[in-house]
N, C-alpha and C positions, 0 to 999 in steps of 0.2 A: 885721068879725068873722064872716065865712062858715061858718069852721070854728066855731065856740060856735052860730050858728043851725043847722047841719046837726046837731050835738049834740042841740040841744033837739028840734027838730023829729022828731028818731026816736027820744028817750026815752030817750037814753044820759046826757042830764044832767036833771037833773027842778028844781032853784032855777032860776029867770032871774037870778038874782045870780052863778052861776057862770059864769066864761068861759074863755075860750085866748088867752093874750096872742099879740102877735107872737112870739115866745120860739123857738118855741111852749111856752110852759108853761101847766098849769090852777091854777088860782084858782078852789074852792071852797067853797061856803057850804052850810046846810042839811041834805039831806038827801043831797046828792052830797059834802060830809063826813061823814057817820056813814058813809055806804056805802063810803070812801075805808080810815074807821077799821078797820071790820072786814077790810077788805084785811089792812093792816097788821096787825092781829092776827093771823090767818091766817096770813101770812108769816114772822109771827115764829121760830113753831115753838115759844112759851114762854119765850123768851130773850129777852134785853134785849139791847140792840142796843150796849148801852155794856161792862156789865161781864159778861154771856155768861152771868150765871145766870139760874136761872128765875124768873119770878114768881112769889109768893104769893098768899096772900088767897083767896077763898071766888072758884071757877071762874079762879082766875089773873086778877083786874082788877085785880090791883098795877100797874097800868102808864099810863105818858103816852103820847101821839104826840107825834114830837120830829122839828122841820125838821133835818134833818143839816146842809143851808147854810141858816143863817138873815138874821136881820138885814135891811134894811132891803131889799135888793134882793135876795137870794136866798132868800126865804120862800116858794116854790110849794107847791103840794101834787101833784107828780106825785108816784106811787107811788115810784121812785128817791130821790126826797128825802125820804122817812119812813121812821123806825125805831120802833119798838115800845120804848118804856124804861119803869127803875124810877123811881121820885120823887124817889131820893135821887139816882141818876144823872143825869137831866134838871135837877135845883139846883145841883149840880157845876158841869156844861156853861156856865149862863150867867153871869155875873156879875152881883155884887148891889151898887149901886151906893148909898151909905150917902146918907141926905136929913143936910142939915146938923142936924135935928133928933136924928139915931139916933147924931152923931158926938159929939153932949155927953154 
């Protein structure tokens, strides 16, 4: 992983939990996500990435970061695979898979 130690070493990633797969995609953590998030904010322009209206809420923080490809193998976090969404938008998206408890 050359490329994730050349990262750290100049400060462009600051977790040791974050890396660059072969992919090349980044994976992550800490503080190199919150700094990811406010991308994504930033980008948004106030819109939701699903249904194109704007956020609410006190300063616009109605909103999730939502992997565009998710799931099991396409959960990165480059900036291309995140969107800025509503709550109710990003509930929509995944499915909610009932526990044999919630179907009696």
């Amino acid at each position: 992983m050359a490329v994730t130690k050349l990262l750290l070493d100049n400060g462009l990633l600051l977790d040791k939990r974050s890396f660059v797969s072969h992919e090349p995609h980044l994976y992550l953590k800490g503080d190199d996500i919150v700094k990811q998030r406010a991308r994504v904010a930033s980008r948004s322009g106030g819109l939701c990435g699903i249904c194109k209206k704007p956020f609410g809420g006190i300063f616009g923080y109605d909103w999730e970061m939502d992997h565009i490809h998710g799931g099991l193998t396409g959960r990165y976090d480059d900036l291309s695979n995140l969107q800025a969404v509503h709550s109710e938008c990003h509930r929509k998206r995944h499915v909610h898979i009932k526990s044999a408890k919630e179907s009696t």
